[in-house]
C-alpha positions in Angstrom: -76.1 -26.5 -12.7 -73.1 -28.6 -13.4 -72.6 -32.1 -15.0 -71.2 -33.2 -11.2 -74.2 -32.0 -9.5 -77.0 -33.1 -11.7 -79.4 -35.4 -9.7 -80.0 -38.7 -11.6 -83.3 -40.8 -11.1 -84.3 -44.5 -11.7 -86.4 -44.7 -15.6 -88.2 -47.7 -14.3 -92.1 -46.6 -14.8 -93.7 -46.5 -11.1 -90.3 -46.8 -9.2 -91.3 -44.5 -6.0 -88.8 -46.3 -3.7 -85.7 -45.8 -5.4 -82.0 -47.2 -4.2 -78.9 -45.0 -3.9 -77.3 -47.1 -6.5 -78.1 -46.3 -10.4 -76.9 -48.5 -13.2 -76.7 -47.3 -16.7 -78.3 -49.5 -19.5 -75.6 -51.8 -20.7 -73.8 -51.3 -23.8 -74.7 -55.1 -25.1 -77.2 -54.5 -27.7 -79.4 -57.5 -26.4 -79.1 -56.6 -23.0 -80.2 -53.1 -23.8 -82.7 -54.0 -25.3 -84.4 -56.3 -22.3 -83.5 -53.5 -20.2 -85.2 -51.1 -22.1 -88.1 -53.6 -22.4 -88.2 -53.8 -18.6 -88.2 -50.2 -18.0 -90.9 -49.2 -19.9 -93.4 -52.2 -19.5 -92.5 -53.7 -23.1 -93.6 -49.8 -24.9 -90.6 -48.7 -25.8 -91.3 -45.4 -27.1 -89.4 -44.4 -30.6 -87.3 -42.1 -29.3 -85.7 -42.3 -26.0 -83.2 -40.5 -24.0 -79.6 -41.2 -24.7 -78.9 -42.4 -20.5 -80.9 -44.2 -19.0 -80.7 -45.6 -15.6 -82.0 -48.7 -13.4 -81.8 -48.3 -9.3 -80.9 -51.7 -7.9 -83.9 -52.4 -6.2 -84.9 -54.1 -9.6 -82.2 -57.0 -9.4 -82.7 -60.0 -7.4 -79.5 -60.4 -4.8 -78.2 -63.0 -7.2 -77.0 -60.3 -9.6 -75.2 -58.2 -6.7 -71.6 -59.0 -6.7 -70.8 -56.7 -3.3 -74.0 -56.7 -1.0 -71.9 -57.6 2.0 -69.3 -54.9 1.4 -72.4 -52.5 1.1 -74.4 -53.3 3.5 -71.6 -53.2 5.9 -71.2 -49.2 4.3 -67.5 -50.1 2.7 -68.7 -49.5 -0.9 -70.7 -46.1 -2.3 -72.8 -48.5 -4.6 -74.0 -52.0 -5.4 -72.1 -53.2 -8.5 -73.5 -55.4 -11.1 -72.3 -58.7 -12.0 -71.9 -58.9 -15.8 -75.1 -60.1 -18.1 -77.8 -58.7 -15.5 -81.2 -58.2 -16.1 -83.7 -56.5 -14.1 -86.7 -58.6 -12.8 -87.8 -56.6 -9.8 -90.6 -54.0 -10.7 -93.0 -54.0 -6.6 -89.9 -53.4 -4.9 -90.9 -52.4 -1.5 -87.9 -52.9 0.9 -84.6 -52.1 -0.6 -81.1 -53.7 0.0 -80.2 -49.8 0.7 -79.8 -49.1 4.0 -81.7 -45.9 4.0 -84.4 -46.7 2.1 -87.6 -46.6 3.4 -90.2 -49.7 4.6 -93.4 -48.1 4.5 -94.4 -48.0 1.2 -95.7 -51.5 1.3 -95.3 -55.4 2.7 -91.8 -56.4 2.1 -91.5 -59.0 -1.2 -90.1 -62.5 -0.5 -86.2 -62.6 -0.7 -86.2 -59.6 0.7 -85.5 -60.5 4.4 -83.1 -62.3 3.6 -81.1 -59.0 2.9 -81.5 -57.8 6.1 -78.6 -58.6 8.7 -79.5 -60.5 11.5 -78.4 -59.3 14.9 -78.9 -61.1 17.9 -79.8 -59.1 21.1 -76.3 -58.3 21.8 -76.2 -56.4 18.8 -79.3 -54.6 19.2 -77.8 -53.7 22.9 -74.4 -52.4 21.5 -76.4 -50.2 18.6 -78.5 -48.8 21.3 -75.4 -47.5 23.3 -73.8 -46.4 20.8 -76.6 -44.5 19.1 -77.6 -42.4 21.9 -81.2 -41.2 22.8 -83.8 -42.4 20.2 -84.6 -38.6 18.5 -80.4 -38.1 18.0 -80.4 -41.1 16.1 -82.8 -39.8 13.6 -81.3 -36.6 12.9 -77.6 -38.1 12.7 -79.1 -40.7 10.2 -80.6 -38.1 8.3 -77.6 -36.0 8.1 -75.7 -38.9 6.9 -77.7 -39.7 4.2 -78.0 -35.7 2.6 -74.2 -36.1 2.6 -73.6 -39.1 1.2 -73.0 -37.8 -2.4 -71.0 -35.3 -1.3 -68.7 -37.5 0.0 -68.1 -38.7 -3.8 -65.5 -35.7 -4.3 -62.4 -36.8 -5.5 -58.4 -35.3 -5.0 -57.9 -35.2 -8.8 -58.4 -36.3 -12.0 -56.9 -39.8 -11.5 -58.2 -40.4 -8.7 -61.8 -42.1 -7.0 -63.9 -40.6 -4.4 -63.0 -39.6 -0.9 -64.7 -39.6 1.8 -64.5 -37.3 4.9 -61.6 -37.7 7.3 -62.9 -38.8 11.0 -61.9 -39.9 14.3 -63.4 -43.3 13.9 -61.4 -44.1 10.8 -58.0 -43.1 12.0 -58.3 -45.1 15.1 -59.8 -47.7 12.4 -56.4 -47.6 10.6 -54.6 -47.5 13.7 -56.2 -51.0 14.8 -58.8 -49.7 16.9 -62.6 -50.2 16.9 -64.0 -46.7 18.1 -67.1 -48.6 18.9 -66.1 -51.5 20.6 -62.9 -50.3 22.2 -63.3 -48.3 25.5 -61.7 -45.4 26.0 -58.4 -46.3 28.0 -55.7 -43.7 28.8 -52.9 -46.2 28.6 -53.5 -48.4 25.6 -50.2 -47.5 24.8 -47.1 -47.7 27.0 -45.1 -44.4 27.1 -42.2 -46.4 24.9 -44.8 -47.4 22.4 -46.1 -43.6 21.8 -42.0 -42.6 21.1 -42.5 -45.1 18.0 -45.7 -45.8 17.0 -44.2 -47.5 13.4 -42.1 -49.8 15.6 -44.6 -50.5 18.0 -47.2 -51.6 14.8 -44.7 -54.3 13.5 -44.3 -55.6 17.1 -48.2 -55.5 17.7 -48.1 -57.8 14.5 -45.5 -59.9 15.0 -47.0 -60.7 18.6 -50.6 -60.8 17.8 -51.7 -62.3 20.9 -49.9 -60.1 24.0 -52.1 -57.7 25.4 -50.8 -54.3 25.5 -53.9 -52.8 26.8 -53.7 -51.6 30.6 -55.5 -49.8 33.0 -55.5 -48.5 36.9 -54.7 -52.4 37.2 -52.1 -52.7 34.9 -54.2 -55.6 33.6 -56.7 -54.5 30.9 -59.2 -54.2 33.2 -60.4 -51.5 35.7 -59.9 -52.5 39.4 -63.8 -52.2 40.0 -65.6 -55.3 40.4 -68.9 -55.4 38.6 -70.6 -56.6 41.9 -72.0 -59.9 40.5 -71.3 -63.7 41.7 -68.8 -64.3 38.5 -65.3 -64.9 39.0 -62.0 -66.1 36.8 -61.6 -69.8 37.2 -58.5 -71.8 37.1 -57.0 -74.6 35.1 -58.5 -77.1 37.6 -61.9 -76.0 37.4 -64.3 -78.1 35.0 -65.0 -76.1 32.5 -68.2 -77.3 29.8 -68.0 -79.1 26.5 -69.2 -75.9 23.7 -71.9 -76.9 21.9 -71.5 -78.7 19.0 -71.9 -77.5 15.4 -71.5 -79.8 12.3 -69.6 -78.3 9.7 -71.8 -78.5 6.2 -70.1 -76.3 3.7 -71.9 -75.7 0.3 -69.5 -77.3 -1.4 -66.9 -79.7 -1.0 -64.2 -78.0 0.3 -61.0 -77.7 -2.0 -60.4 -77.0 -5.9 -63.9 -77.6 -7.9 -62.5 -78.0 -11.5 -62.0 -81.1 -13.1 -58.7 -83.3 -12.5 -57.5 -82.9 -16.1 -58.7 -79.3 -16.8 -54.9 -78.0 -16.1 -51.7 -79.3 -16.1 -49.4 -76.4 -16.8 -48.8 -73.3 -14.5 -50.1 -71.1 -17.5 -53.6 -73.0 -17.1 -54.0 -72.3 -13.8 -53.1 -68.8 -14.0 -55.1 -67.7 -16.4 -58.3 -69.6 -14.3 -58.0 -66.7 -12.3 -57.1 -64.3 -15.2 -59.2 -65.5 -18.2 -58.3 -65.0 -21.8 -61.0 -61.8 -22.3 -59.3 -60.0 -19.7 -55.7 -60.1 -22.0 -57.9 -58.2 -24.5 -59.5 -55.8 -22.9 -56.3 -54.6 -20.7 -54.8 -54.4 -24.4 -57.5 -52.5 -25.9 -57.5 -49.9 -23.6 -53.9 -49.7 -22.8 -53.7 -49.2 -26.6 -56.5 -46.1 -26.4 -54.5 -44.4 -23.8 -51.3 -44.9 -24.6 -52.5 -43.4 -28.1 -54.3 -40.4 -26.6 -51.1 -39.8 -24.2 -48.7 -40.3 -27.1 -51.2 -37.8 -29.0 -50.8 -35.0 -26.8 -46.9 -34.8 -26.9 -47.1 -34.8 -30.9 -45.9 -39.2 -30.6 -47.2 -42.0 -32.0 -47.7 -44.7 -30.1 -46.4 -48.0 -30.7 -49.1 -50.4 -30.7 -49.2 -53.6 -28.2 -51.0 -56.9 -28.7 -51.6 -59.9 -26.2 -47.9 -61.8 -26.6 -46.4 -58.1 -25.2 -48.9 -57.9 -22.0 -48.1 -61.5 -21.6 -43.7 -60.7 -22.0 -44.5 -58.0 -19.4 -46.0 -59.4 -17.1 -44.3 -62.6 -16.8 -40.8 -59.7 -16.6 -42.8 -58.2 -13.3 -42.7 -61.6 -11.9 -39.0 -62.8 -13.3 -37.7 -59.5 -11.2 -38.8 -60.7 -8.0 -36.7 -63.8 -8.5 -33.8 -61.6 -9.2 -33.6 -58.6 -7.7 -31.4 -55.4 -9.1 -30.8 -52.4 -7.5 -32.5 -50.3 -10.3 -34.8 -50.8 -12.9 -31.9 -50.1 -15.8 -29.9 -52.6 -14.6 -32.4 -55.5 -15.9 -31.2 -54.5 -19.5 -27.3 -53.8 -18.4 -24.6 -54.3 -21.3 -21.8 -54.8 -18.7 -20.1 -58.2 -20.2 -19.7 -59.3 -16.7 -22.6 -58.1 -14.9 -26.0 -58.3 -17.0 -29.1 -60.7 -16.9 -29.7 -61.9 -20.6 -33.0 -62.4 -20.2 -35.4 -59.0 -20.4 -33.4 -57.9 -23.4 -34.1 -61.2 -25.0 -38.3 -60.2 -24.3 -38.4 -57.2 -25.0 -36.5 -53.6 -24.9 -36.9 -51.3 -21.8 -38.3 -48.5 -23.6 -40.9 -50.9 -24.5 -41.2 -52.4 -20.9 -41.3 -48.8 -19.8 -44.0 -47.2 -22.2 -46.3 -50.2 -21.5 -45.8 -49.9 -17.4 -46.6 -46.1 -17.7 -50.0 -46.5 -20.2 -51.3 -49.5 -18.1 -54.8 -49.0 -18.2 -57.9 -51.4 -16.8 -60.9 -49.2 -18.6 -62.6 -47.6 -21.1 -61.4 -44.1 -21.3 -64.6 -42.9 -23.0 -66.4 -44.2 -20.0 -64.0 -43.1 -17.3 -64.6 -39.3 -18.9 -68.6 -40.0 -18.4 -67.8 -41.6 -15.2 -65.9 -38.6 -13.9 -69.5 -36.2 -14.6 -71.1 -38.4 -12.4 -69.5 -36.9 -9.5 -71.4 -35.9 -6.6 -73.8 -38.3 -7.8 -76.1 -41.9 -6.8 -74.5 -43.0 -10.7 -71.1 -42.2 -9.5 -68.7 -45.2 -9.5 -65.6 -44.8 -7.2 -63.3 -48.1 -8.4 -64.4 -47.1 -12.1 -61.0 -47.3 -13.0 -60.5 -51.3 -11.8 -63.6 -52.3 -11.9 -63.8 -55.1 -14.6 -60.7 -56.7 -13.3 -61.7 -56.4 -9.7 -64.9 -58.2 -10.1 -63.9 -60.9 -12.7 -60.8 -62.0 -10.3 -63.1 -61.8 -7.6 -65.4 -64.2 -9.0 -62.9 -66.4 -10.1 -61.4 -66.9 -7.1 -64.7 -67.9 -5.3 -65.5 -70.0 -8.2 -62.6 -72.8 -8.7 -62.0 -73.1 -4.8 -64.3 -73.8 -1.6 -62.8 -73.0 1.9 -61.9 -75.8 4.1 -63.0 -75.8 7.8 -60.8 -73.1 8.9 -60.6 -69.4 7.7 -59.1 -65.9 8.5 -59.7 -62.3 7.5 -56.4 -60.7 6.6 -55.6 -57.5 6.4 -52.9 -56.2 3.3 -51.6 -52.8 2.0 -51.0 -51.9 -1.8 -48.6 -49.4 -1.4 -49.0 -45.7 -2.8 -47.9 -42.0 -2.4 -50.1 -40.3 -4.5 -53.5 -38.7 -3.4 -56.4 -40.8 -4.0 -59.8 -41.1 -2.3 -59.9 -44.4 -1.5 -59.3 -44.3 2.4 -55.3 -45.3 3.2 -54.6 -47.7 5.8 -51.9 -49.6 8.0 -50.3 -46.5 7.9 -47.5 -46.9 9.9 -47.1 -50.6 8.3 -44.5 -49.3 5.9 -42.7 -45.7 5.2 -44.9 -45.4 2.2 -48.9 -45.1 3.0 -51.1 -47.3 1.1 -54.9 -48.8 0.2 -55.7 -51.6 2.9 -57.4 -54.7 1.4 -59.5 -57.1 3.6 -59.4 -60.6 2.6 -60.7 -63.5 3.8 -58.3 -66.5 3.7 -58.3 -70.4 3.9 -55.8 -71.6 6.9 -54.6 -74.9 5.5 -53.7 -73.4 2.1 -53.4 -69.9 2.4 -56.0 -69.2 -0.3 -57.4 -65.9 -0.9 -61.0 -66.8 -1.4 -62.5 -63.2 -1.2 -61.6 -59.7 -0.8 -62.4 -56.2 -0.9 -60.9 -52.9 -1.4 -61.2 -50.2 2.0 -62.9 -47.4 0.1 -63.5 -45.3 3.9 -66.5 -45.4 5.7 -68.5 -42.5 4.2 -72.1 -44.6 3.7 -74.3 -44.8 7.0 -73.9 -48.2 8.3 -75.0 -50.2 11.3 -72.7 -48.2 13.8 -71.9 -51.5 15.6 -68.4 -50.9 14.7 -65.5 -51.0 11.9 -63.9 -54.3 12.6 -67.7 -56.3 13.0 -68.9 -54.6 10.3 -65.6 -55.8 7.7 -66.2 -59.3 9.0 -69.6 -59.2 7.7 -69.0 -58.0 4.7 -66.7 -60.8 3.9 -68.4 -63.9 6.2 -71.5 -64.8 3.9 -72.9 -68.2 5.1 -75.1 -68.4 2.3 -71.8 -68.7 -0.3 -69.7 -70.8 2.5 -72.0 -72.6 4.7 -72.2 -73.7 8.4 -69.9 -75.1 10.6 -66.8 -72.6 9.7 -63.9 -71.8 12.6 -63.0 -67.9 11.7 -59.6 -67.4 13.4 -59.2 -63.4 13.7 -56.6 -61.2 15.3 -57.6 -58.7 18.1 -59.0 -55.6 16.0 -61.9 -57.7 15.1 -62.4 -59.8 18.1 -65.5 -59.0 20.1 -68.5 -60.7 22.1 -71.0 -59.2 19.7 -69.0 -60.1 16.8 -68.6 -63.8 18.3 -72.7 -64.1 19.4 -73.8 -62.9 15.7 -71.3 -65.1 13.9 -72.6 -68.1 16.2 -76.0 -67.1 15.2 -75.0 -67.6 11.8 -73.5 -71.1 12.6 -69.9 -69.7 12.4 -67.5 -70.6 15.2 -65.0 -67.6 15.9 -61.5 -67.1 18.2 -58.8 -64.6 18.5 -57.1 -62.4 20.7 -59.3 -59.8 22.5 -58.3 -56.8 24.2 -58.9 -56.5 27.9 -60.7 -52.8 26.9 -63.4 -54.1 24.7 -66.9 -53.9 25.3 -68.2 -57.2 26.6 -65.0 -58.8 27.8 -65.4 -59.5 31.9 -65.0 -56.7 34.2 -64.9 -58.8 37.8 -61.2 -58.6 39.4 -62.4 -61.6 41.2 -59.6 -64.6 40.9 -57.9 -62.6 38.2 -54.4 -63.3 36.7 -52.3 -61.2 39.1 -49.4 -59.3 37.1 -46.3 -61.6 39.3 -48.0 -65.4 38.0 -45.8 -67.5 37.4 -45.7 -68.5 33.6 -48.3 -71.2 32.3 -51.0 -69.6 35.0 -54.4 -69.8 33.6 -57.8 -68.5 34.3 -61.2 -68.5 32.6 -64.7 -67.8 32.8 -67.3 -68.3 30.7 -70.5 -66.2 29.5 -73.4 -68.5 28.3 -71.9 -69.6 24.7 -68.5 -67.1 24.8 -65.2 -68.3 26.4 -62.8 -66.0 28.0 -59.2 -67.4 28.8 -56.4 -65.2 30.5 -52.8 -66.8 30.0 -49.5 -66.1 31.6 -47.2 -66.5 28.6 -43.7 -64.1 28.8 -46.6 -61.5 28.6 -50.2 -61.6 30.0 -52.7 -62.9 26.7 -56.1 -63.0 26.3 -58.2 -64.9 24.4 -61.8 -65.1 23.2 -64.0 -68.2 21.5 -66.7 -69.8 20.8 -65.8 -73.1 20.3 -63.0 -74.4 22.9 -62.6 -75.5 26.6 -61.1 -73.5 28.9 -57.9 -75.7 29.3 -57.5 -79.6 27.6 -54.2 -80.4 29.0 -52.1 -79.5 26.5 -48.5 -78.2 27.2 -45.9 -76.5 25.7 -42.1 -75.9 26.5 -40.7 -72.7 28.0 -37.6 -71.1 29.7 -38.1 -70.7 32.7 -35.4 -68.8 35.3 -33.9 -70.7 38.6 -32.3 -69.9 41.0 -29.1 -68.9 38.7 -30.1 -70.4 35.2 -32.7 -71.0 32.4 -34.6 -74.2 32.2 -37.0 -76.1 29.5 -39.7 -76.6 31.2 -43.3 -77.7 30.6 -46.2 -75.1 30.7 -50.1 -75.8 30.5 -51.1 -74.0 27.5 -55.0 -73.3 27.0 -56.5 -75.0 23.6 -57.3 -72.0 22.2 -53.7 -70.6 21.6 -52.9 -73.7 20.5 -55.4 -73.5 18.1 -54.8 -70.1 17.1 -51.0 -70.2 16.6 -51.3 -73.1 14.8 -54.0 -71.5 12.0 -52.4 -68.1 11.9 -48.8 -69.2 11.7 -49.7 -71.2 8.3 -51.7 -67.3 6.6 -48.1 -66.0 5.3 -49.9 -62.7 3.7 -46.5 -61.8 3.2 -45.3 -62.9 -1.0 -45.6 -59.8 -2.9 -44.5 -61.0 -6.0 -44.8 -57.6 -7.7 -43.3 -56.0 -5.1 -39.7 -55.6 -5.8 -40.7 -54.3 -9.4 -43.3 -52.0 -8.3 -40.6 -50.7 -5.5 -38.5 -50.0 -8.4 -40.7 -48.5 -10.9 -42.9 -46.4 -8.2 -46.1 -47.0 -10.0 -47.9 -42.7 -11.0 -51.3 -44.1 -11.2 -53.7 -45.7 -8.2 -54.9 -47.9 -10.2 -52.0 -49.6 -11.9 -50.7 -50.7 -8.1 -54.1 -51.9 -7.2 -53.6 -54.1 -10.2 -50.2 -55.2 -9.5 -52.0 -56.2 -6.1 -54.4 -58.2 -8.1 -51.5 -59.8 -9.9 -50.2 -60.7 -6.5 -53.6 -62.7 -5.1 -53.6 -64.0 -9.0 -50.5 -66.1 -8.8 -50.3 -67.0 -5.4 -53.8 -68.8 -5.8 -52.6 -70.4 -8.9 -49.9 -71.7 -7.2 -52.1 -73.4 -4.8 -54.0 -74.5 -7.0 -51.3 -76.5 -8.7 -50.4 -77.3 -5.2 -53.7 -79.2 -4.6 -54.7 -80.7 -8.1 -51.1 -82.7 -7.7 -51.6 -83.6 -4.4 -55.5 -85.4 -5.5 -53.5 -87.0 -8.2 -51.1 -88.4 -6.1 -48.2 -86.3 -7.6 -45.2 -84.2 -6.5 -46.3 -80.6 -6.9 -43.7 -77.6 -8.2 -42.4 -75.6 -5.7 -42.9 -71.7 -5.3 -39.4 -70.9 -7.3 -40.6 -73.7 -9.9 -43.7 -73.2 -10.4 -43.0 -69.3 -11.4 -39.9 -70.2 -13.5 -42.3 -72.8 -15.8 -45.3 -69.8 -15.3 -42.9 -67.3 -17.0 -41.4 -69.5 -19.9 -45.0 -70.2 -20.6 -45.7 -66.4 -20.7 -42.9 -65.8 -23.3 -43.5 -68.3 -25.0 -40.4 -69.7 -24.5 -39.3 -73.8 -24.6 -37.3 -74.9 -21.1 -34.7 -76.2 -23.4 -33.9 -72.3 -25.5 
C-alpha cells in the first residue's frame, strides 16, 4: 500500500469515537511531551513510534481556530491554534459532523458546537434532503469519499475536491439550494456576455434580474392564502427591538500609546516571528532550488524581506509598464529608488523562492494524501492563522458588518476551488471576509477550499455566513448587511435566533420570498412605487427604482418617509423630482457604498510579475488585508487622540521608508 493511502488512527488510549481531523505531536519539546503524557495516561512507554497522532475530539473549542469554516464543510480539517494541549479524553459527541452520538451522553460544552437551526431550517433540510432512507445513503457516500477528495493537480499544489453542479452555480452567484429553478434568470443579452453581465450584477447589487411567466420574479400563481403586497400608506409594525451588546467595545483594543509609526501598526498584524520564519524557509528553498541547477544561493536576512516588500508596495504608487523598467538606466526616464534597495536580480530570486513553510514538512505533508492527517493550506498555514488572529485581536466590529467576497488571482492548477470566475480574465481563489461598515476593516476571513466535506445541505451562501458570523466572538445586537447571493428567509430567521439583525437584496426566485401576485408591483409603476408585506419577524419590500428591487430584513419598517431625488420624464423633458424611498435601501446603500473591497495594493506588482506558485499570491493577498487594516488602524488611534490621521498615499510613503530603513530627509 502506498504512503498516500495509509489509514492513520488517533494514539489516544481508549479513543473509539475518533474525529476526521488528526494532529501530529508538536515539534516543541514541552508540548510533546504533555502530549505524549496525555496520550498514554502519564506511561509513556520507552520507546514509541516516531508519528503520533491526536483526533480533535481531545481539544476543547477554545483551541480550534476554524470550527465555523468546518462545520459549515469549507475546510477538510480543524486546525490547531499554536501552544494546544489536549484535555479531552470521554469525548462522546464530536465537533465532526459525521461522527457518531451513540456511544454515550454528550459532555458539557459540547452543545454548544452544534448549530442551532430554527424550524425554518429544519423545513428547508427536509426538502432538500429527500425521503428519510436517501438521506442516509447519500450521507454515507459522502463520508467514504471524503479522503478521496484530498487528491491534488500537482506537486505544488493543495487538495481538490470534485467538480459539481452546486459549486459552479455557487461561483456563478447562485445558491443551488435556495434558488429555484427559473428559466429566465438571465435575459437573452445577459447569456451573449456573461463577464459583462457579472461586473453589472455588481455594480448594481440591488436590481433584480430575476423573472418569470410574470416578468416579475415571481410566478403568476397566487398561493391561495389572505396575504397580499401592501403599499406605502399602509401601517406597517415597529420590528422588535434588539440591544446591541458586543463582547467588546467596539473599535481598536490596544493601548493609545502602543503605536505611533505606520511600521508599528503593520507589524500588529504581521509580528516580528513571522519576518523569521518566511526568511528561514525562503532561505531552505531557495538553497535546495539553487542546489538542483548546480548554484548557490545567495542568502537573505530580515532587512531584505523587509526592502522587498516595502518595493511590492512602492510599485503600486508608481506604476511601470514592466517589471525591468523599475531598475531602468535611461537618464531621463528611470525611478531612483528600487536600485537604491536593492538589485533586480536580487528582487527577482527572492519573489521566485518565496516560501511560507517548512519544506521538510511540506514533503511529509504531501504522503498524507488521501488521508484524515492531510492538510490542504499546508503551504500558508502559519501565516494564515497568525494574521487571522491578529486581525480579530486588536479590533472589535462596530454595529454594522458585511461579508465580502474577493478573488486572489491565479492561472495555474491548484485544488483549492476557483471562484468569481468571470470577475476577471484571469480565474482565481475566492476569499470570504467579513467586514466592518464604518471602517472597512477586515475582521475575519477564510479561504474557499470547495465544498467536498458533507455539510448541512441548507445551502452554499447560509452555510459561508455561518462560518464567518460567530456570536460568541462578536456578540448580540449586530446589523449584517449582505448582497443577494446570501440573502434568504432561513438565513434571516437563524441569524435572528442568534440575535443578529440581517438585510440585503433578495431574489424574487428564492425559497421563502412571497409567492401571492396579490397587490404586486406591476412592471409600468411609476418610479418611487412601493409595496410590502411582512412574514411574522421577516420584511419584504418591492421598490420601483429605474429597475424593479427587492429587498429583505429583519430589522426595518416597510417605508419611514424618507425620499430621494430622481429624473423623472415629462411630457418633453427630465425633471428632479422627489421619490419615497423604503428605509431599507437607504440603509443598505449607505453601508455598502462605504466596503471599498477594491485596494489591491499588490496588485499592480503581482500583474507584473505573474506569481508561479499558489501560494505566493495567496500571500500577496494577505499582504493586501495586512496593510489596509493597518491603515485603519492608524486611522482610528488618531482620531481617539484627537489628531489628524495620514492619508492612504501618506501613510504607505512613511510605511515604506520605515521598511528600508530609510530617514524622510535621505
Amino acid at each position: 500500500m502506498s504512503a498516500s493511502k495509509r489509514h492513520y488512527k488517533c494514539s489516544v488510549l481508549g479513543c473509539t469515537n475518533e474525529h476526521r481531523s488528526l494532529h501530529t505531536l508538536p515539534p516543541s519539546e514541552p508540548l510533546r511531551t504533555r502530549w505524549l503524557n496525555f496520550i498514554f495516561k502519564g506511561n509513556v512507554p520507552e520507546k514509541i513510534a516516531k508519528v503520533k497522532h491526536v483526533c480533535a475530539n481531545h481539544f476543547t473549542p477554545d483551541c480550534l481556530t476554524n470550527e465555523g469554516q468546518f462545520n459549515a464543510g469549507f475546510s477538510q480539517r480543524l486546525i490547531l491554534k499554536e501552544g494546544s494541549i489536549p484535555t479531552l479524553r470521554l469525548r462522546t459527541s464530536a465537533p465532526d459532523k459525521n461522527s457518531s452520538v451513540e456511544n454515550g451522553p454528550v459532555e458539557e460544552g459540547d452543545t454548544m458546537r452544534k448549530r442551532k437551526l430554527t424550524s425554518a431550517t429544519a423545513d428547508l433540510l427536509h426538502s432538500a434532503a429527500g425521503p428519510k432512507k436517501n438521506t442516509t445513503n447519500v450521507t454515507k457516500v459522502i463520508t467514504v469519499g471524503s479522503d478521496e477528495d484530498l487528491d491534488i493537480c500537482d506537486q505544488d499544489s493543495v487538495a481538490s475536491s470534485v467538480d459539481s453542479t452546486a459549486e459552479e452555480m455557487f461561483i456563478d452567484g447562485l445558491d443551488p439550494v435556495l434558488d429555484r429553478p427559473s428559466l429566465d434568470i438571465y435575459t437573452p443579452e445577459e447569456d451573449c456576455d456573461l463577464e459583462a453581465n457579472l461586473q453589472q450584477r455588481k455594480r448594481a447589487r440591488l436590481f433584480s434580474t430575476s423573472s418569470s411567466a410574470g416578468g416579475d420574479g415571481r410566478e403568476n400563481e397566487d398561493d391561495g392564502s389572505n396575504e397580499k403586497w401592501h403599499s406605502s400608506d399602509d401601517a406597517d409594525v415597529e420590528p422588535p427591538h434588539l440591544d446591541f451588546t458586543p463582547v467588546q467595545e467596539p473599535g481598536p483594543q490596544i493601548l493609545p500609546n502602543r503605536c505611533t509609526s505606520p511600521l508599528q501598526f503593520f507589524q500588529l498584524l504581521f509580528p516580528k516571528k513571522m519576518w523569521q520564519t518566511i526568511v528561514v524557509h525562503t532561505n531552505n528553498y531557495g538553497a535546495k532550488c539553487q542546489e538542483r541547477k548546480g548554484m548557490v544561493w545567495e542568502y537573505i536576512c530580515q532587512k531584505d524581506l523587509k526592502s522587498f516588500i516595502a518595493l511590492v508596495i512602492y510599485m503600486d504608487m508608481f506604476k511601470c509598464s514592466s517589471l525591468t523598467d523599475y531598475w531602468s538606466v535611461s537618464e531621463h526616464f528611470s525611478l531612483s529608488f528600487p536600485a537604491k534597495i536593492m538589485s533586480y536580480q536580487k528582487f527577482l530570486s527572492i519573489s521566485k523562492a518565496l516560501h511560507l513553510s517548512d519544506s521538510y514538512e511540506d514533503k511529509r505533508n504531501s504522503f498524507k494524501k488521501g488521508t484524515a492527517a492531510y492538510e490542504r493550506l499546508g503551504k500558508i498555514q502559519p501565516l494564515y492563522q497568525v494574521i487571522r488572529e491578529a486581525c480579530k485581536t486588536i479590533f472589535h466590529p462596530f454595529q454594522n458588518i458585511t461579508i465580502v467576497e474577493r478573488m486572489v488571482s491565479s492561472q495555474d492548477r491548484t485544488g483549492l476551488k476557483r471562484g468569481m470566475k468571470n470577475e476577471s480574465p484571469n480565474m482565481g481563489y475566492k476569499l470570504f471576509a467579513l467586514t466592518d461598515c464604518t471602517c472597512g476593516y477586515t475582521w475575519d476571513f477564510f479561504i474557499y477550499e470547495g465544498k467536498s466535506c458533507a455539510s448541512q445541505n441548507v445551502g452554499l451562501s447560509y452555510e459561508s455566513v455561518m462560518a464567518l458570523v460567530d456570536e460568541n466572538l462578536l456578540g448580540s445586537g449586530y446589523k449584517l448587511f449582505v448582497d443577494k447571493f446570501y440573502t434568504s428567509p432561513t438565513l434571516f430567521r437563524d441569524l435572528l435566533y442568534k440575535k443578529i439583525w440581517a438585510c440585503g437584496p433578495v431574489w424574487a426566485n428564492r425559497k421563502g420570498f412571497p409567492k401571492t401576485t396579490v397587490n404586486r408591483l406591476s412592471q409600468n409603476a411609476p418610479c418611487g412605487t412601493i409595496r410590502w408585506i411582512r412574514d411574522d419577524n421577516l420584511l419584504f419590500v418591492e421598490w420601483k427604482d429605474s429597475q424593479e428591487v427587492q429587498m429583505c430584513s429583519t430589522f426595518h419598517k416597510a417605508y419611514e418617509g424618507d425620499t430621494v431625488q430622481r429624473k423623472v420624464k415629462g411630457d418633453s423633458h427630465w425633471t428632479l423630482v422627489e421619490v419615497p424611498i423604503p428605509a431599507v435601501v437607504l440603509d443598505y446603500n449607505r453601508n455598502m457604498e462605504a466596503v471599498d473591497s477594491s485596494n489591491h495594493i499588490t496588485g499592480h506588482y503581482r500583474a507584473l510579475h505573474k506569481p508561479r506558485k499558489w501560494y505566493q499570491r495567496v500571500f500577496y493577498h494577505f499582504l493586501d488585508i495586512v496593510v489596509e487594516n493597518a491603515f485603519i488602524m492608524q486611522e482610528l488611534m488618531a482620531k481617539t487622540k484627537n489628531k489628524k490621521p495620514l492619508t492612504r498615499k501618506g501613510y504607505l510613503e512613511a510605511l515604506i521608508l520605515e521598511l528600508t530603513e530609510i530617514s524622510p530627509q535621505d
